[in-house]
N, CA, C and O atoms as a MOPAC input file, in Angstrom:
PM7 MOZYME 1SCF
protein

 N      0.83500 1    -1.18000 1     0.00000 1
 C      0.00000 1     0.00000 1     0.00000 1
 C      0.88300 1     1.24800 1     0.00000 1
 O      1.91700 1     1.41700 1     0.64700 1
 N      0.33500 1     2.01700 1    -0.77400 1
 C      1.25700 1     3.72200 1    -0.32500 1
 C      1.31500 1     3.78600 1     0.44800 1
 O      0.83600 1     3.06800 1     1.32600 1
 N      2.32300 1     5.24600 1     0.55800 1
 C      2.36900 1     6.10600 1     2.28200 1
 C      0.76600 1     7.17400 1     1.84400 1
 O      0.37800 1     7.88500 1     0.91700 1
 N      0.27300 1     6.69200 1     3.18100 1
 C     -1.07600 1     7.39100 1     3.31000 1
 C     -0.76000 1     8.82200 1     4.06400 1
 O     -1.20900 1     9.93300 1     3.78100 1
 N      0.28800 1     8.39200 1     5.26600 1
 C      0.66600 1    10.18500 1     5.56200 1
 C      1.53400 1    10.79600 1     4.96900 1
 O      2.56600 1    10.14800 1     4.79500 1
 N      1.52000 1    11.84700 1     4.56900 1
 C      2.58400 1    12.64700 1     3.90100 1
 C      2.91600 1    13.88300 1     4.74000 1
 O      3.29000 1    14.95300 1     4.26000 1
 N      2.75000 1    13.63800 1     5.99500 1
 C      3.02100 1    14.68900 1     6.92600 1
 C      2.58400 1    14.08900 1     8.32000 1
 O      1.52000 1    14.09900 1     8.93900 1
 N      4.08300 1    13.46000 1     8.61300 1
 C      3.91900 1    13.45400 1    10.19800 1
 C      3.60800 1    14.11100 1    11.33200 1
 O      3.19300 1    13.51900 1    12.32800 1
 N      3.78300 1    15.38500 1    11.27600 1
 C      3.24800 1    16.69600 1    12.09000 1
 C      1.70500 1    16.11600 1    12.19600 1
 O      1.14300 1    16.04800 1    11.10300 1
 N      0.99100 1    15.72000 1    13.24400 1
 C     -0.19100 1    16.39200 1    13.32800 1
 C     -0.85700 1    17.17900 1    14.94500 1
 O     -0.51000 1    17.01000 1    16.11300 1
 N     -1.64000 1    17.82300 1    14.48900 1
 C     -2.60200 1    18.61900 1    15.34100 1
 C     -3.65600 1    18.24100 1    15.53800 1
 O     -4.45000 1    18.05200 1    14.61600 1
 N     -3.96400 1    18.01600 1    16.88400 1
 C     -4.98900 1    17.79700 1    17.43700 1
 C     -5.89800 1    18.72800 1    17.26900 1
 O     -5.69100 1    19.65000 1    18.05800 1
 N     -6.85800 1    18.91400 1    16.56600 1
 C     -8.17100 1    19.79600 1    15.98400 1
 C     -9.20000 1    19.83800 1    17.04500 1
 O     -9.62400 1    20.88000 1    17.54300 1
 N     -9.63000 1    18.47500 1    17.40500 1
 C    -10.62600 1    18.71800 1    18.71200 1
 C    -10.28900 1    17.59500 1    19.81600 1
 O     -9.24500 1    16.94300 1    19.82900 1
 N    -11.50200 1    17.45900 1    20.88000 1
 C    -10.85900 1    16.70200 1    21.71700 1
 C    -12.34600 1    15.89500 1    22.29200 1
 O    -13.36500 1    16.57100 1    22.42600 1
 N    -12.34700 1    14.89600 1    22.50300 1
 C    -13.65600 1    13.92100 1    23.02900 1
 C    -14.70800 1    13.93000 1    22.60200 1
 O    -15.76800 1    13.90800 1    23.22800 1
 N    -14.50000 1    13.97000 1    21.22500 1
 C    -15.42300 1    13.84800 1    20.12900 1
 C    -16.32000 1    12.18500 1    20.26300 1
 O    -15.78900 1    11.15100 1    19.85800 1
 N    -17.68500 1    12.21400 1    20.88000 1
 C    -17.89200 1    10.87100 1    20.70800 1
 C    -18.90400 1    10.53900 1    19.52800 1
 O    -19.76500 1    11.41300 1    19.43900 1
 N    -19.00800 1     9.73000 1    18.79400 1
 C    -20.13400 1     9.42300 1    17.96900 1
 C    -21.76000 1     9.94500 1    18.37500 1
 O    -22.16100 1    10.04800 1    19.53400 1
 N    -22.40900 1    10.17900 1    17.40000 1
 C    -23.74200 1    10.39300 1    17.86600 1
 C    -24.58200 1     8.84900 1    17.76400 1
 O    -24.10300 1     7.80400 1    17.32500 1
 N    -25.91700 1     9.05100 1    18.28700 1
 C    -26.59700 1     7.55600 1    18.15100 1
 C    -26.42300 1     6.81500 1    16.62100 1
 O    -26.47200 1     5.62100 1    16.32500 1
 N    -26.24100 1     7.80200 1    15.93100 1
 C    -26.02500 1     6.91400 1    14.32000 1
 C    -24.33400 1     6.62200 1    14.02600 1
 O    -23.88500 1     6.59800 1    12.88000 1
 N    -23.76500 1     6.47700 1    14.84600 1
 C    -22.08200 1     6.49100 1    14.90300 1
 C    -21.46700 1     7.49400 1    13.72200 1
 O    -20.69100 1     6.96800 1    12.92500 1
 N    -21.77600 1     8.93100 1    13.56500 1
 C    -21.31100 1     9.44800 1    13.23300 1
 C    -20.77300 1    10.46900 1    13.58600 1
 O    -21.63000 1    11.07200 1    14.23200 1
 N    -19.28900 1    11.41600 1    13.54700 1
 C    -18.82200 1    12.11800 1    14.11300 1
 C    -18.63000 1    13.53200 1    13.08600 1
 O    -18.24400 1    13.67300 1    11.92600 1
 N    -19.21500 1    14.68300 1    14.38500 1
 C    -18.47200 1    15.63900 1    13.30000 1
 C    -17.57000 1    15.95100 1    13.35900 1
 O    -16.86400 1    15.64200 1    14.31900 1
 N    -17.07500 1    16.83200 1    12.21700 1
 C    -15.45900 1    17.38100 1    11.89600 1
 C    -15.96800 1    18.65300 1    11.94200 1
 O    -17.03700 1    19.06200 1    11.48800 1
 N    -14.67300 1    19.53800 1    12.83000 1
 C    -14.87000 1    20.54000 1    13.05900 1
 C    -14.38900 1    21.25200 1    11.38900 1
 O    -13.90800 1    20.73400 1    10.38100 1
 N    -14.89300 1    22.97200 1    11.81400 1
 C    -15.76000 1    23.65400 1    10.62900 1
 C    -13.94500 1    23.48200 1    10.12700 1
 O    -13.92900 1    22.44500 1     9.46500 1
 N    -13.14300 1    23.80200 1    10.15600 1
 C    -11.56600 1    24.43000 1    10.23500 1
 C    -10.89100 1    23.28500 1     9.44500 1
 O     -9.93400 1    23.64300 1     8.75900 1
 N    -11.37800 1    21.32100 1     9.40400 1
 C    -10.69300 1    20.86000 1     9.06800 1
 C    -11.27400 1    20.52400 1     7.95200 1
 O    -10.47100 1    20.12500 1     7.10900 1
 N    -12.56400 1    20.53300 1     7.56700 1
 C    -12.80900 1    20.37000 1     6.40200 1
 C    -12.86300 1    21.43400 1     5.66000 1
 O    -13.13200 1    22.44900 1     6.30200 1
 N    -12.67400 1    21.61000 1     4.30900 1
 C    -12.39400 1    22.76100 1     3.10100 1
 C    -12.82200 1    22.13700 1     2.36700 1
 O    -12.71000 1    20.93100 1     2.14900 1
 N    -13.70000 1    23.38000 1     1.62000 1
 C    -14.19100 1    23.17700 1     0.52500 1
 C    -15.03700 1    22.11500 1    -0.11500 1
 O    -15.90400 1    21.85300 1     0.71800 1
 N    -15.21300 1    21.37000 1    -1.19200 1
 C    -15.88800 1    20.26100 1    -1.88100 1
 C    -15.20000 1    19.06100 1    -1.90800 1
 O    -14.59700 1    18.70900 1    -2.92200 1
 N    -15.23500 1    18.25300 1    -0.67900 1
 C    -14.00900 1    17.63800 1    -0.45100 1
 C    -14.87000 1    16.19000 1     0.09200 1
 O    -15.92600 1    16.09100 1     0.71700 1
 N    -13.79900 1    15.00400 1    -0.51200 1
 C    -14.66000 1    13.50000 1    -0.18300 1
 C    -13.59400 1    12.82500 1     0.37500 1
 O    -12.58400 1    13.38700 1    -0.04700 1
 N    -13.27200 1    11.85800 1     1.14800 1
 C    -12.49600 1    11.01100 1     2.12300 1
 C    -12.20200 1     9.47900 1     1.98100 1
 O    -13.09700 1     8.65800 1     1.78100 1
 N    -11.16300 1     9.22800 1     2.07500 1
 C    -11.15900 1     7.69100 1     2.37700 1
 C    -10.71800 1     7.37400 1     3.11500 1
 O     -9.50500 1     7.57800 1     3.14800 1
 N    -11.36100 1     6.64100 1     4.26100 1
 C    -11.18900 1     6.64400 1     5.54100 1
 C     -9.90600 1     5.29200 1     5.70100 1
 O    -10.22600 1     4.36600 1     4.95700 1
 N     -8.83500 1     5.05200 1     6.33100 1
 C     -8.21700 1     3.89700 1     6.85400 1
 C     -8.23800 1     3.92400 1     8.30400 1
 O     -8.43500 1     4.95300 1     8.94900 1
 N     -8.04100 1     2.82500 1     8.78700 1
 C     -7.53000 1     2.04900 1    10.47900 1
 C     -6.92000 1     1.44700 1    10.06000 1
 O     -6.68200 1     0.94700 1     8.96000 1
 N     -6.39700 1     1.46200 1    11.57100 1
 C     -4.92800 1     0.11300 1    11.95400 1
 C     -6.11700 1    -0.32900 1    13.32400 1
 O     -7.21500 1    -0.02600 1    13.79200 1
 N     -4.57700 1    -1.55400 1    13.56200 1
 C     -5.02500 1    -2.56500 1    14.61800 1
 C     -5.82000 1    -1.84200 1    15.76100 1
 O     -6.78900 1    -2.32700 1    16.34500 1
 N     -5.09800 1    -0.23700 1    16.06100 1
 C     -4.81600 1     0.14600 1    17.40600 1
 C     -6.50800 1     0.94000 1    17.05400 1
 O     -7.06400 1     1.64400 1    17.89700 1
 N     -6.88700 1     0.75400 1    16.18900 1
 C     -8.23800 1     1.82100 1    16.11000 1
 C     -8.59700 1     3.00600 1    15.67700 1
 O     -9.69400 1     3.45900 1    15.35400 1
 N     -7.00400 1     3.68400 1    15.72500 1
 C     -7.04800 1     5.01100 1    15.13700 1
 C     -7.50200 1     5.14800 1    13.43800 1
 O     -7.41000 1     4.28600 1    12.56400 1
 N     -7.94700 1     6.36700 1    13.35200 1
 C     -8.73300 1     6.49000 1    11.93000 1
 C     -7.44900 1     7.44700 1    11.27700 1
 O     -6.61400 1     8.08600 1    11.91800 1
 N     -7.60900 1     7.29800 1     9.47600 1
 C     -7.07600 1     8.71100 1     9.20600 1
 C     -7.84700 1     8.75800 1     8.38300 1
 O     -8.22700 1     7.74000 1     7.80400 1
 N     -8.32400 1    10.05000 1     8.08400 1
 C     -9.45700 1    10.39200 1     7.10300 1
 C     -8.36300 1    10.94600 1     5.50000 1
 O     -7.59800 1    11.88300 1     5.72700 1
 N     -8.35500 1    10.51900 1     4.42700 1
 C     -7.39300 1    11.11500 1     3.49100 1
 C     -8.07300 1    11.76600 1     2.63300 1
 O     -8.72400 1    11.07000 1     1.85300 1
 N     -8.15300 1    13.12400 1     2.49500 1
 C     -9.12400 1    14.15000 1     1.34300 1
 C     -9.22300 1    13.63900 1     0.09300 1
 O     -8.25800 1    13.01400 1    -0.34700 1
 N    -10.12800 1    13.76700 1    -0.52300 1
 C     -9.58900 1    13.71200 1    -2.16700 1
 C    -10.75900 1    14.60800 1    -2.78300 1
 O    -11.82800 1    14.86100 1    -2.22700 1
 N    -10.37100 1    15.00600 1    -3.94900 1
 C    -11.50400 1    15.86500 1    -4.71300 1
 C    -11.40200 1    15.22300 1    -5.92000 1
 O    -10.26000 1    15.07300 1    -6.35300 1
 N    -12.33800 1    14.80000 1    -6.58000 1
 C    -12.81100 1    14.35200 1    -7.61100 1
 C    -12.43000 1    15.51500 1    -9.19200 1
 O    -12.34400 1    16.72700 1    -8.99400 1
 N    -12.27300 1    15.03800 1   -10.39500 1
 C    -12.03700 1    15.89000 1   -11.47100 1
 C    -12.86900 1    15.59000 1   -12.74700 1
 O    -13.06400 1    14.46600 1   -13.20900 1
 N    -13.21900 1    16.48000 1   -13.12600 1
 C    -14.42300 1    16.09300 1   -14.54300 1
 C    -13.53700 1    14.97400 1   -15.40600 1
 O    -12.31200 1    14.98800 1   -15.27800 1
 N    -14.18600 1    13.99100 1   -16.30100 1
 C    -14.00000 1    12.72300 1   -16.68500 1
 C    -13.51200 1    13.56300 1   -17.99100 1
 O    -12.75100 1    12.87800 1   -18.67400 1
 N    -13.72100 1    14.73000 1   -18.47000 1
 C    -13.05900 1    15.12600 1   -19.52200 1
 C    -11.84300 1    15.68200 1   -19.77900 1
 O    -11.20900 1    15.86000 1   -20.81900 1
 N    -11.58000 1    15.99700 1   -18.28400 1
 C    -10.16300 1    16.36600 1   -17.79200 1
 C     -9.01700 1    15.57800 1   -17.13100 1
 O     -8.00400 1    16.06500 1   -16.63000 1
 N     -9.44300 1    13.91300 1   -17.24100 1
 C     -8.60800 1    13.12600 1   -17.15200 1
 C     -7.40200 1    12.67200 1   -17.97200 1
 O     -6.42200 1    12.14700 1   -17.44400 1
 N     -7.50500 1    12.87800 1   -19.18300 1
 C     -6.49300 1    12.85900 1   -19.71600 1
 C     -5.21000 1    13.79900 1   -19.96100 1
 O     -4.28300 1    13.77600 1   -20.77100 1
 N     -5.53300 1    14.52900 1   -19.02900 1
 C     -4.41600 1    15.13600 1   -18.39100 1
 C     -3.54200 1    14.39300 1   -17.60600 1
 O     -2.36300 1    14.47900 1   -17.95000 1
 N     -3.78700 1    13.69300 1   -16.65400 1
 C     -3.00500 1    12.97800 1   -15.88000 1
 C     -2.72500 1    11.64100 1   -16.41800 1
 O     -1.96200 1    10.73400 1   -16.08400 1
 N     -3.47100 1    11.78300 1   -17.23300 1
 C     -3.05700 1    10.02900 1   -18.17000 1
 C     -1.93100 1    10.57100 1   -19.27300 1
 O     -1.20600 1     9.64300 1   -19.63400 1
 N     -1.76700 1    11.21600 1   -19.58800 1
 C     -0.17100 1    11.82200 1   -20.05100 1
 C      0.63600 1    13.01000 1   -19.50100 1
 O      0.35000 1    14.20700 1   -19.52500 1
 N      1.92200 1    12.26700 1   -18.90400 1
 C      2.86800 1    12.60200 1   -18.13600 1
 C      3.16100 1    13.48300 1   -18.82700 1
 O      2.80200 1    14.44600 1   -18.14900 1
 N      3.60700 1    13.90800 1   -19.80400 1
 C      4.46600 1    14.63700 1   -20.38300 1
 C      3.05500 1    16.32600 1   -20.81300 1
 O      3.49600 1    17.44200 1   -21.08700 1
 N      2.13200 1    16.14300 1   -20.77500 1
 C      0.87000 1    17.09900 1   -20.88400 1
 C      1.24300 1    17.64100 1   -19.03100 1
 O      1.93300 1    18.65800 1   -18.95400 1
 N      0.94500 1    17.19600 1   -18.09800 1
 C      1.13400 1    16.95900 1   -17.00200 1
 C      2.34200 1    17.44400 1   -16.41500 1
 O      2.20900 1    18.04000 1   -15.34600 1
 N      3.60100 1    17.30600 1   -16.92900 1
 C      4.71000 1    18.13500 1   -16.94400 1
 C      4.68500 1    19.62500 1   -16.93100 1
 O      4.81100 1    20.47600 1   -16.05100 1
 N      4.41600 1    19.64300 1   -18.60200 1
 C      4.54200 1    20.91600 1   -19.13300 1
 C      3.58900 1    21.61100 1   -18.45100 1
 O      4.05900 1    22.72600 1   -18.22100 1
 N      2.14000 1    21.48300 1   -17.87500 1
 C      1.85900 1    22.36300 1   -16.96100 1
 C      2.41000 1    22.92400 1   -15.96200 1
 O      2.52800 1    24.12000 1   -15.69300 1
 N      2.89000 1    21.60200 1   -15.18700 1
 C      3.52600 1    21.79500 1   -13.76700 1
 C      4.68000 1    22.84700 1   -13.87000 1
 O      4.98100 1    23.71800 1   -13.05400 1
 N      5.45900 1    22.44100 1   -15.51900 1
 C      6.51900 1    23.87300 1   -15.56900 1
 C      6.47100 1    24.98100 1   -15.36700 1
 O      7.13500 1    25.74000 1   -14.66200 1
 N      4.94100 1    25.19600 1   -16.56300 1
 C      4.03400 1    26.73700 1   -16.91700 1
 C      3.89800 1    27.10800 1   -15.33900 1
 O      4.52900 1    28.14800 1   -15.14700 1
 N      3.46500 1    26.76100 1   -14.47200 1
 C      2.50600 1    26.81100 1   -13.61400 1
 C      4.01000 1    27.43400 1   -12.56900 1
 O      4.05700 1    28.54800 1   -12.04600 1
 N      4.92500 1    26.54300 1   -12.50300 1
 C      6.27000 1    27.21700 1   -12.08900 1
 C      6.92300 1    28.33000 1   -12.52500 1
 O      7.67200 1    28.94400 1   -11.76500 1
 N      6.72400 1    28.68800 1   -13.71000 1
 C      7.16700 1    29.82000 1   -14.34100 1
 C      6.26700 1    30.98900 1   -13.93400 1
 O      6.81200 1    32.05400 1   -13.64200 1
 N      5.09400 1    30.89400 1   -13.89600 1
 C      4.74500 1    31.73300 1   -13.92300 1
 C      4.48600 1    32.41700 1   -11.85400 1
 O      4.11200 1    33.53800 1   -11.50900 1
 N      4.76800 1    31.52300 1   -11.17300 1
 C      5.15400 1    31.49500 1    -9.88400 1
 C      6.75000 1    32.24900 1    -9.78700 1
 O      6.94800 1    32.82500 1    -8.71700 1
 N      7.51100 1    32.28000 1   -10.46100 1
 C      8.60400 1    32.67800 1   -10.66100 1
 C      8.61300 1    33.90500 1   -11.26700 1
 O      9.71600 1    34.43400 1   -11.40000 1
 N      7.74500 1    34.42200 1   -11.62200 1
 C      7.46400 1    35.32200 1   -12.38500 1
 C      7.77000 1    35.65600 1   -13.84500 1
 O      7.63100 1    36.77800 1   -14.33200 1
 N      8.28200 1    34.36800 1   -14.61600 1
 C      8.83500 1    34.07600 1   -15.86300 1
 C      7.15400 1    34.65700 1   -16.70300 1
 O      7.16300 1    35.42400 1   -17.66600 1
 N      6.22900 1    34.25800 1   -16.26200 1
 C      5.22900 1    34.87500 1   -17.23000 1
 C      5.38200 1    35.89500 1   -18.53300 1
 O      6.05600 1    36.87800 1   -18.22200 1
 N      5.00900 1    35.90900 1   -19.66600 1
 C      5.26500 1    36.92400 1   -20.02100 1
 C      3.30700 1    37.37100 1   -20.26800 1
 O      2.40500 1    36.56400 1   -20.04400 1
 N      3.10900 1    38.73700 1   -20.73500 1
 C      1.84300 1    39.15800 1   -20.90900 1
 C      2.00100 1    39.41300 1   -22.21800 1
 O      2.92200 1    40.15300 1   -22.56200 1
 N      0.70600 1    38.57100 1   -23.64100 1
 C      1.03200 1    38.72800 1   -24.68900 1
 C     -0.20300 1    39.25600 1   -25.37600 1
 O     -0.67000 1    38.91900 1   -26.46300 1
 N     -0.76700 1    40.43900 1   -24.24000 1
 C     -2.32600 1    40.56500 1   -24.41900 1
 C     -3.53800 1    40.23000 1   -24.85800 1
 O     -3.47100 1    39.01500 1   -25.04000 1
 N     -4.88400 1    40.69400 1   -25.20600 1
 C     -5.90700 1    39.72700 1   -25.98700 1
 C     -5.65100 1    39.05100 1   -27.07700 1
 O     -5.05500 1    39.45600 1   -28.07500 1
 N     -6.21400 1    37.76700 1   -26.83400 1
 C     -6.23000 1    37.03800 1   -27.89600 1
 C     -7.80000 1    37.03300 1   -28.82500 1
 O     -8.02100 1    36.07900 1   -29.57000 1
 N     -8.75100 1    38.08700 1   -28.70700 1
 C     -9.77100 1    38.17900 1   -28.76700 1
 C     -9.68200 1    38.41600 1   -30.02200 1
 O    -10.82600 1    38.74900 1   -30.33100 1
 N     -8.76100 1    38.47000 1   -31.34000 1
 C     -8.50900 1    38.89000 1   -32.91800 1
 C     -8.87300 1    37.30100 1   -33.15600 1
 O     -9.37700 1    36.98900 1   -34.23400 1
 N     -8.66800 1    36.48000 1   -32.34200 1
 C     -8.12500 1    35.00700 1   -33.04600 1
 C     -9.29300 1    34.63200 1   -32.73100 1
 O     -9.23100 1    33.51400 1   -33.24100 1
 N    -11.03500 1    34.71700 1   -31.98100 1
 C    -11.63700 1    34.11700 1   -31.81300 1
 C    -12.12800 1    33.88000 1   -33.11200 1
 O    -11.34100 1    34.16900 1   -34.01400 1
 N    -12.80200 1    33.60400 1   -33.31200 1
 C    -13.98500 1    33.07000 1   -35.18300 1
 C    -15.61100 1    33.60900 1   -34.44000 1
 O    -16.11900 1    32.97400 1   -33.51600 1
 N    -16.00000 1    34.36800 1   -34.80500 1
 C    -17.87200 1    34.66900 1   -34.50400 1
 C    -18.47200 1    33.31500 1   -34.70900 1
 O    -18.99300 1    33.20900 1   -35.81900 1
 N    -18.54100 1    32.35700 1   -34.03300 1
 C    -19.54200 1    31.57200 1   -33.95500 1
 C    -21.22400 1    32.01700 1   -34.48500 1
 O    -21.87300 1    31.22600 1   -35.16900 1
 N    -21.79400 1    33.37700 1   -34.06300 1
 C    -23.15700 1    33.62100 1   -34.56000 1
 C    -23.82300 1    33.33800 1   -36.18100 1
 O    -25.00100 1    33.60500 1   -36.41900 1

């Protein structure tokens, strides 16, 4: 199996959290963000870890199904964090009038 933690640091968020009559617990407002779904694991000892994941439109998968598409973002996306960006103004000459 993977490494499920990718950050040993943790923080205790709340404290004597017990299930309600339907054994469910809430999560305080702070640890959940945004549109966000979970997959829960245990070990022997009982402890839970809840692992986030967010889901991506089925048309935008083939992004991650080629590495090298997947790259070249991650570069862009660095460059422009770096401030390598350049500004090459509207591209609004190149649309076609659809009407």
């Amino acid at each position: 199996m993977a490494t499920i933690i990718k950050d040993e640091k943790l923080t205790r968020m709340a404290e004597s959290v017990k299930p309600d009559t339907k054994r469910r617990v809430l999560l305080p407002k702070s640890v959940v963000k945004g549109d966000v779904t979970y997959h829960i694991y245990a070990n022997s000892l009982g402890q839970i870890i809840l692992d986030p994941q967010v889901t991506i439109p089925a048309s935008e998968v083939w992004v991650f199904k080629h590495k090298e598409v997947l790259a070249a973002i991650d570069k862009g996306m660095a460059e422009a964090a770096d401030g390598k960006a350049v500004k090459r103004g509207s591209f609004a000459r190149h649309v076609k009038d659809a009407s």
